[in-house]
C-alpha positions as CSV (number, residue, x, y, z in Angstrom):
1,X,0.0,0.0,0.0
2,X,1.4,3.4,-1.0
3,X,1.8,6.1,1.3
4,X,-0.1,9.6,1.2
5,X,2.4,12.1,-0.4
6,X,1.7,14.4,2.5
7,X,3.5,11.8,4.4
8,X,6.8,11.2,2.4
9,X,10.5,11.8,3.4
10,X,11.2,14.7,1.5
11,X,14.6,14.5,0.1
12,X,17.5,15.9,2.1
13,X,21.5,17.0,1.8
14,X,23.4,13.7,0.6
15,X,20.3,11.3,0.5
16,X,21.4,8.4,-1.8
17,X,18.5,7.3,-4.6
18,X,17.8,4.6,-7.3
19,X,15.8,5.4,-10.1
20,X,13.4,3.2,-12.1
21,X,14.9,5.2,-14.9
22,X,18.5,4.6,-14.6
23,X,18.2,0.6,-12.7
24,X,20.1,-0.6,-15.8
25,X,22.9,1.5,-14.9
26,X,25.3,1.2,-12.0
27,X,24.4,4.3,-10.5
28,X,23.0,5.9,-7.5
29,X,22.0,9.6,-7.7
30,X,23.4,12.1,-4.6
31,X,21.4,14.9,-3.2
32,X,23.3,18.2,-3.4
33,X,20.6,20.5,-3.0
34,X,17.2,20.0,-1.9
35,X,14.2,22.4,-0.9
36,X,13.0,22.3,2.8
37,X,10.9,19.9,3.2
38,X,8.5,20.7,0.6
39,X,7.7,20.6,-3.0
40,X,10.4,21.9,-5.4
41,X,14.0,20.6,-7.4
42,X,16.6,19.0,-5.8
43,X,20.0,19.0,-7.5
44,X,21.6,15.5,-8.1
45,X,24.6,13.9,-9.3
46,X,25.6,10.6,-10.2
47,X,27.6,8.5,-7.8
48,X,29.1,5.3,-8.3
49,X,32.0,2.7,-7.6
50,X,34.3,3.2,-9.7
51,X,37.6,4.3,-8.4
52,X,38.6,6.5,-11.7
53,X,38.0,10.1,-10.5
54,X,38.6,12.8,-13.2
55,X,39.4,16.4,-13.2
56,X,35.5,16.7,-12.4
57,X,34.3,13.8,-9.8
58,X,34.9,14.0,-6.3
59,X,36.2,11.2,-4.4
60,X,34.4,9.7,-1.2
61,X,36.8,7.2,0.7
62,X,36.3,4.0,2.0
63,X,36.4,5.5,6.1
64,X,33.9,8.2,4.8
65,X,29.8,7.8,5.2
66,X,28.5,5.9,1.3
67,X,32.2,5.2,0.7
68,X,33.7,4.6,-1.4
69,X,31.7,6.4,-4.1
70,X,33.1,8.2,-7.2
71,X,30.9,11.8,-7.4
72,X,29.9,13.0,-11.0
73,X,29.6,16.1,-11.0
74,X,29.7,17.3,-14.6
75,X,26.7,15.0,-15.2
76,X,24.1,17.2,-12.6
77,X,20.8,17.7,-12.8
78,X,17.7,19.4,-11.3
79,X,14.6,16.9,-11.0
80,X,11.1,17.5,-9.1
81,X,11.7,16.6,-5.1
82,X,8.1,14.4,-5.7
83,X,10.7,11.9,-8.0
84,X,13.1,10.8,-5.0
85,X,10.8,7.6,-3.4
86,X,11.7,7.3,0.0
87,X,11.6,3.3,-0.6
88,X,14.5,3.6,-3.1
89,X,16.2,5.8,-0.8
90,X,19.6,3.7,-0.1
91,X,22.0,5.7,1.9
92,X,23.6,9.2,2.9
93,X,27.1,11.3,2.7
94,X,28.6,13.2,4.9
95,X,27.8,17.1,5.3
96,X,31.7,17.4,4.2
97,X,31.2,15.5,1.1
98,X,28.0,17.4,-0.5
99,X,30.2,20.7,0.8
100,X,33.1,19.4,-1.7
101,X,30.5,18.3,-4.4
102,X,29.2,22.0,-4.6
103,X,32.6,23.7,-4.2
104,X,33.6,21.5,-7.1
105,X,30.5,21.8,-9.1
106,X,30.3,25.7,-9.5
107,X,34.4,25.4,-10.0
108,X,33.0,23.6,-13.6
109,X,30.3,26.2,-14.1
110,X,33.2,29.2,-13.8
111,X,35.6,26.9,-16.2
112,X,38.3,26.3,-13.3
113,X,38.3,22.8,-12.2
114,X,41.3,23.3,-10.3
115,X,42.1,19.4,-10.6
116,X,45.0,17.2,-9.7
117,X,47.6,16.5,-12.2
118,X,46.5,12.6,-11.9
119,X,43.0,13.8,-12.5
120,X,43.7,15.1,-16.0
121,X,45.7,12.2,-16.8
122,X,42.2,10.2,-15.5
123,X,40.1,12.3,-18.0
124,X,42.1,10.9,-21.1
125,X,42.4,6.8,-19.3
126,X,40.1,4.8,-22.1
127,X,39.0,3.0,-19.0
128,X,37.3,6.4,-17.6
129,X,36.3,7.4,-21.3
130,X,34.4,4.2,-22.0
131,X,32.5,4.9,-18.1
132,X,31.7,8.0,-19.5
133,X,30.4,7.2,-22.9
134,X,28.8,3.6,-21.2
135,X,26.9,4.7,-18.0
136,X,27.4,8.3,-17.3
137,X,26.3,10.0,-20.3
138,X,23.1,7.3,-20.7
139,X,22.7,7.8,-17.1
140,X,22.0,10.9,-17.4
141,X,20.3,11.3,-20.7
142,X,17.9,8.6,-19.1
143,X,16.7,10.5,-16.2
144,X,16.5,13.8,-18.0
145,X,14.2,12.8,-20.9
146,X,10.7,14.0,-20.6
147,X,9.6,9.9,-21.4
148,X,11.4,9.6,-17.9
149,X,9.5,11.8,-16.1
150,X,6.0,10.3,-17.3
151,X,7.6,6.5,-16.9
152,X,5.5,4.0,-14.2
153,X,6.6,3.7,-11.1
154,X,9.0,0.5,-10.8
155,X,10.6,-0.5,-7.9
156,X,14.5,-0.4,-8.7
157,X,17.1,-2.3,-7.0
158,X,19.7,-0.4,-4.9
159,X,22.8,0.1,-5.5
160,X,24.0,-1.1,-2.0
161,X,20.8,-3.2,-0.7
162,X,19.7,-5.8,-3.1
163,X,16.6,-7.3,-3.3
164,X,15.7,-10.8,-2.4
165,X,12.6,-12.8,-3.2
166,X,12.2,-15.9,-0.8
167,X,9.7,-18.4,-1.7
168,X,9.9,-16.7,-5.3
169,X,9.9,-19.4,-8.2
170,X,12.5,-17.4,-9.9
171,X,14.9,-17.4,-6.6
172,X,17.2,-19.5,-7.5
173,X,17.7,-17.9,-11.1
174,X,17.6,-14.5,-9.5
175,X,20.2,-15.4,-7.0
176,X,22.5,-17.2,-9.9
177,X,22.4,-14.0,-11.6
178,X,23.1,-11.9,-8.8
179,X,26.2,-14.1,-8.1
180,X,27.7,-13.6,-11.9
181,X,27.4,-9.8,-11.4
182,X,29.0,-9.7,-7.9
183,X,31.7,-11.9,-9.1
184,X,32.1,-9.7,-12.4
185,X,32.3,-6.6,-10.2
186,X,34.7,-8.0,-8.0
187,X,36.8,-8.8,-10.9
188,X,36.3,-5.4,-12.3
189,X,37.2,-3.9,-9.1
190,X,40.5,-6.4,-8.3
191,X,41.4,-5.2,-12.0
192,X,40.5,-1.5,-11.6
193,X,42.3,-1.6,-8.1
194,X,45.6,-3.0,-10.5
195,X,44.7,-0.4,-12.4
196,X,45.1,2.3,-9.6
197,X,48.3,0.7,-8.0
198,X,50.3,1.1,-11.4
199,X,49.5,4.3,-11.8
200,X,50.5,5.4,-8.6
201,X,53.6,3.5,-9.4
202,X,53.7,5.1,-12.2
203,X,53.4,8.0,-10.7
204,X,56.3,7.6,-8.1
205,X,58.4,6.6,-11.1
206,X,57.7,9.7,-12.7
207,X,58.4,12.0,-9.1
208,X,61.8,9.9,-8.8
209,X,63.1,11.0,-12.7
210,X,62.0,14.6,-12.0
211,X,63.7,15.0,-9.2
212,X,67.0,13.3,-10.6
213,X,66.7,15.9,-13.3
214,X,66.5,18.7,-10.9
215,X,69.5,17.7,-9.1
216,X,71.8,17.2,-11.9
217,X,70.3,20.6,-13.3
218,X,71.9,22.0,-9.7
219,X,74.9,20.0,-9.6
220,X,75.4,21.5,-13.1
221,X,74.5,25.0,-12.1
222,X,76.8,24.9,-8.9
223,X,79.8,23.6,-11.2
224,X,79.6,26.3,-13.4
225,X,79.4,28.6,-10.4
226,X,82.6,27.2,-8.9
227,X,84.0,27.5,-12.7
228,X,83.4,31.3,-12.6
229,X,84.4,31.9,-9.1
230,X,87.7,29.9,-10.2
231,X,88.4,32.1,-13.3
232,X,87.4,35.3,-11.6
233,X,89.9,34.8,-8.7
234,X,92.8,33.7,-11.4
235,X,92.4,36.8,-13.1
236,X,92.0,38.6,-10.0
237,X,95.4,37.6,-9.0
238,X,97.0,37.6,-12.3
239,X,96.0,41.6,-12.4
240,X,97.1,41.6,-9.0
241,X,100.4,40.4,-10.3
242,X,101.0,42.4,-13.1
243,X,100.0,45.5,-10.4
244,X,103.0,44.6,-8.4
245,X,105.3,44.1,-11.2
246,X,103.9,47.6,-12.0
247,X,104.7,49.0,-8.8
248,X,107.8,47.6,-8.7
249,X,109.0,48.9,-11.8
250,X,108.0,52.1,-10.6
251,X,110.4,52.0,-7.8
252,X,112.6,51.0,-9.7
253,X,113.0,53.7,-12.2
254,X,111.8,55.9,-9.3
255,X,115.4,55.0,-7.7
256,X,117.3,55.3,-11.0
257,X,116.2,58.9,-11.0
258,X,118.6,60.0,-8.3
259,X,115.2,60.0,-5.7
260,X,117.0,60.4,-2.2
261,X,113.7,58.7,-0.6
262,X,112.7,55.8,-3.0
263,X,109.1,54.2,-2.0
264,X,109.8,50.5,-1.0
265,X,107.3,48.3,0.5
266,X,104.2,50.8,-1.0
267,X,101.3,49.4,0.4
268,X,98.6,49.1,-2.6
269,X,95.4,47.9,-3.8
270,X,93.7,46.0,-6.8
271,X,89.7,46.8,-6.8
272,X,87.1,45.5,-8.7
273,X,84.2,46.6,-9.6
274,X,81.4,47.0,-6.4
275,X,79.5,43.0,-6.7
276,X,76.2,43.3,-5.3
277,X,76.4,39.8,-4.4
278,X,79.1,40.2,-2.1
279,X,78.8,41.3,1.5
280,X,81.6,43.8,3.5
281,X,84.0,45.2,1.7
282,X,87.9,43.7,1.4
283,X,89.8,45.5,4.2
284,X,93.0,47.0,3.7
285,X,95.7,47.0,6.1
286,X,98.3,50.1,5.8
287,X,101.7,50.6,7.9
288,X,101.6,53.6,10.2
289,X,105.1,54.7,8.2
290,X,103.5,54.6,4.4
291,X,103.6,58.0,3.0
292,X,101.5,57.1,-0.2
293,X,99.0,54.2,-0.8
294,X,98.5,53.1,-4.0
295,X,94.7,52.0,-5.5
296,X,94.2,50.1,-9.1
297,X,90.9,50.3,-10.5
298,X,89.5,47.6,-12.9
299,X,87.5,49.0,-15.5
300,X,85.0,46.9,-16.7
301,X,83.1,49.2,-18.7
302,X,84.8,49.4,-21.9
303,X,83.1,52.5,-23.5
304,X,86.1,55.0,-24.8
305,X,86.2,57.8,-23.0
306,X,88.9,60.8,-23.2
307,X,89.5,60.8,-19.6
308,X,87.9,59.8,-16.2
309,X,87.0,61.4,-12.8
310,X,87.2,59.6,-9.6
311,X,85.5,60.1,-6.3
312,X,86.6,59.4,-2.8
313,X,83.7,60.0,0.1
314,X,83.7,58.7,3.5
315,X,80.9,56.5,4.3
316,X,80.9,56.8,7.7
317,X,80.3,60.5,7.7
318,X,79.2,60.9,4.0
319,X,81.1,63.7,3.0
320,X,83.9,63.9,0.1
321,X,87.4,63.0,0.5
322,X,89.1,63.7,-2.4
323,X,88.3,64.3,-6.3
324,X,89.9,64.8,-9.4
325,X,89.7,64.5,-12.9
326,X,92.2,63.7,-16.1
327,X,92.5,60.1,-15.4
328,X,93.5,58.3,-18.2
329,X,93.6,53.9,-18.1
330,X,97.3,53.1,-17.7
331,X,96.5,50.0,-19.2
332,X,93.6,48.0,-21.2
333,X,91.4,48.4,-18.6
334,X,93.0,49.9,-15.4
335,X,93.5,53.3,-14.0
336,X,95.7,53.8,-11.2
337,X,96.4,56.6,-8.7
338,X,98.4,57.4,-5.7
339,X,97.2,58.9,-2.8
340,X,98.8,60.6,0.5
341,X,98.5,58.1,3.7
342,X,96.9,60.7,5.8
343,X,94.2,61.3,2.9
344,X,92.6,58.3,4.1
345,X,92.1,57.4,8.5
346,X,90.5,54.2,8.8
347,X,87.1,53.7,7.5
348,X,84.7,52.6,4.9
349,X,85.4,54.0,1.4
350,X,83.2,54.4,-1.6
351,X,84.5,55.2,-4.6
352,X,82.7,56.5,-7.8
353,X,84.8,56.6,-11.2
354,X,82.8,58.6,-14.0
355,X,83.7,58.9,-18.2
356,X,84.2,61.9,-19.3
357,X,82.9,63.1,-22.7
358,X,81.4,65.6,-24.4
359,X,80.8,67.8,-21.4
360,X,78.5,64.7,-19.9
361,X,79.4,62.4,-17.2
362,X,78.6,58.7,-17.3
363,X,79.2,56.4,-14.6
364,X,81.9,54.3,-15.6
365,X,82.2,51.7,-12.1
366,X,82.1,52.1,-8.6
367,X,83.9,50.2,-5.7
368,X,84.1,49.8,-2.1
369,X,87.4,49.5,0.2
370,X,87.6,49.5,3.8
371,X,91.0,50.9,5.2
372,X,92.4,49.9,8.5
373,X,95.6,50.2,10.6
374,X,98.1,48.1,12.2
């Protein structure tokens, strides 16, 4: 005897239902949006066992309420809260799993999935396209055709809770049958469980290349770094070298000159030009008896310019120390001056070296050198 439809279950969040409609499909239809208790649409989706989830399913796990259950979500529809029988009612999800079946539905409608990279790869498995094209898309074409709305009311079977007919003539059959389609889904399910365990191994496989390719990409990057370090500090001290061969000519023609007071042991310095990369500057130790210190300066900017203008200011108090122009490179790429010992107390020292042309000044390097006693 059918009930009064006054006194129905109305459909609620996460109710599980069978339809007549769809009974030749493996499906059961999720509640993700219902009216209160009273005449009106609910919105459902397709749920199911199979464990392929694509960019657009949501998963429900085995510890979860209905679990395990594959969510459809591209595949929703709106249908009249009078077509969910109570009597084919055959289960519920959790609050948390309609919650991620929305979020993931209206993520579809505003064309951002936001999917895993193993749920694309789903989307193109022939496995999941063969669901697809097999259950889902007939599914749902089933229950939305107006000949499904008008269709007599059959009693389907659940999903989850199939019907048995004791003292039935066809028993025996019925059951026979039942036992070939559990033991085919079993198989299907041993197979598509196969199917998820090589593609996770897969999967590690692919994590394990990647990240032997990163490595050697660093180990490569580091090399080349140590390379450059290498070749910067040869020529460093190859300049530094030819700075003291330099300086020591110098003396030397210095003391052939008839000088009274030849320089010997000038304290000098080789700079480069200011690395951002590198933290305090090199520190440079003078004798308390020097009477001149001498500086090198690499140029690295090779623009021709007719002379150069250097700049000396203390950083400590920020104000100039010394400057002049009509420098001219003594070599390739060096310019070198000579500066009175008390010119320079111990501090931090920035200096600015400018090219001279056409009435314009362009900077042309600028270095750093810290000056201390002993």
């Amino acid at each position: 005897m059918s009930r009064h439809t006054s006194d129905r279950r109305a459909p609620e969040l996460g109710d599980l239902y069978v339809f007549a409609e769809t009974a030749g499909f493996p499906v059961e239809w999720a509640v993700l949006d219902a009216p209160a208790g009273g005449p009106g649409r609910c919105l459902a989706v397709p749920a199911d066992t199979n464990p392929l989830a694509g960019s657009a399913d949501v998963e429900i796990l085995a510890n979860e309420p209905a679990g395990p259950l594959s969510l459809r979500c591209r595949f929703a529809l709106w249908l009249d809260a009078a077509r969910f029988d109570p009597d084919r009612r055959t289960g519920a999800l959790a609050p948390d799993a309609v919650a991620r079946a929305l979020e993931k539905k209206a993520a579809l409608e505003a064309g951002d999935p936001a999917a895993s990279p193993l749920s694309w790869e789903t989307d193109a498995d022939p496995e999941y396209e063969d669901w697809v094209r097999e259950v889902l898309i007939p599914a749902h074409a089933a229950l939305a055709s107006p000949a499904a709305r008008e269709a007599p009311a059959v009693r389907a079977r659940p999903i989850r809770n199939r019907w048995s007919a004791p003292g039935n003539p066809y028993a025996a059959l019925a059951a026979s049958i039942l036992l070939m389609v559990t033991l085919g889904l079993a198989g299907g399910l041993l197979w598509q469980k196969g199917q998820i365990t090589d593609l996770s191994h897969r999967s590690e496989e692919e994590l394990r290349r990647e990240r032997e390719r990163h490595v050697g990409e660093l180990r490569q990057t580091e090399e080349a770094h140590r390379r450059e370090i290498a070749e910067r500090e040869r020529l460093a001290a190859q300049r530094e070298q030819e700075d003291r061969n330099r300086i020591a000519d110098l003396e030397h023609r210095l003391d052939r000159a008839g000088h009274t007071r030849p320089l010997v042991n000038a304290p000098y310095a080789f700079l480069s030009p200011k690395d951002p990369v590198r933290g305090e500057p090199e520190t440079r130790v003078l004798p308390p008896g020097a009477s001149y210190f001498f500086l090198v300066l690499a140029v690295n900017d090779f623009r021709p310019f007719p002379e150069y203008r250097l700049e000396i200011v203390n950083k400590d108090t920020g104000k100039p120390v010394w400057s002049s122009r009509g420098l001219h490179k003594t070599g390739i790429s060096e310019i070198s001056v000579a500066l009175p010992r008390d010119l320079l107390p111990p501090g931090d020292y920035q200096l600015r070296l400018f090219g001279l042309k056409d009435g314009k000044a362009e900077p042309a390097g600028e270095y750093e050198m810290r000056i201390a006693e002993k």
